[in-house]
Residue, then its C-alpha position, 0 to 999 in steps of 0.5 A: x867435759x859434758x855429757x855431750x863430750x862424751x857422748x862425742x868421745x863415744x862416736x869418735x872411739x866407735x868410728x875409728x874402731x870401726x875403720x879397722x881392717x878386721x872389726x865385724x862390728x862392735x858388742x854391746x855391754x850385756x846390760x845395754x843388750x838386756x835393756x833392749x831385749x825388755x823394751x817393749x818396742x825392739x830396735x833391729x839395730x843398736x848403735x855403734x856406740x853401744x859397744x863403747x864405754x866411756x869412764x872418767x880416771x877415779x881422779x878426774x885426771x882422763x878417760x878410760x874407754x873400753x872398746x867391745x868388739x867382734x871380729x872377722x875371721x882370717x887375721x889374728x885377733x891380736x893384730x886387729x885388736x892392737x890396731x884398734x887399740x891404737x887407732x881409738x887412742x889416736x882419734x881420741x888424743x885429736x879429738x880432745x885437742x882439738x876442743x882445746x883438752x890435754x887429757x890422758x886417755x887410756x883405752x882396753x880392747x875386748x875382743x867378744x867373738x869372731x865372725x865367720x866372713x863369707x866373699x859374696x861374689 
């Protein structure tokens, strides 16, 4: 797969993580967040995609996708995090099908915080 195939698997793991009841946002890697801060001109905003990385197996046989995400307080953590466990691993699995590849897919969740929610109204 090109580099466009996985920049394409890192939007389609950064949607579906997202889409999950209980995900604040997704984290970036700390060297993805220590290149931003020493760039000299700052983005307010990262991409969702920052929060996801995306490796080929050792052997060339998969992918291996970490999700980094924080989470909403109110729901236990291991709930949300097998949800976006499984629904990243299920969008993933479509995808490659989709464009015609059979590839396992394996997929770990680290959950890096929680955030205080607050109702607005």
């Amino acid at each position: 797969m090109t580099v466009s195939g996985t920049t394409a698997l890192l939007g389609v793991a950064a949607e579906a993580a997202l889409a999950v009841p209980g995900v604040a946002g997704l984290q970036p890697r700390l060297a993805l967040r220590l290149a931003a801060a020493a760039a000299p001109t700052r983005a307010d905003s990262t991409s969702p995609e920052a929060g996801i990385r995306a490796d080929r197996a050792p052997d060339g046989s998969g992918w291996h996708i970490e999700v980094r995400c924080v989470l909403v307080e109110g729901r236990r953590a291991l709930d949300i995090a097998r949800d976006v466990h499984d629904r990243v691993t299920a969008a993933l699995i479509t995808h490659l099908a989709t464009h015609g590849v059979a590839e396992p897919v394996t997929v770990a969740v680290t959950v890096t915080g929680i955030a205080a929610w607050h109702d607005a109204a």
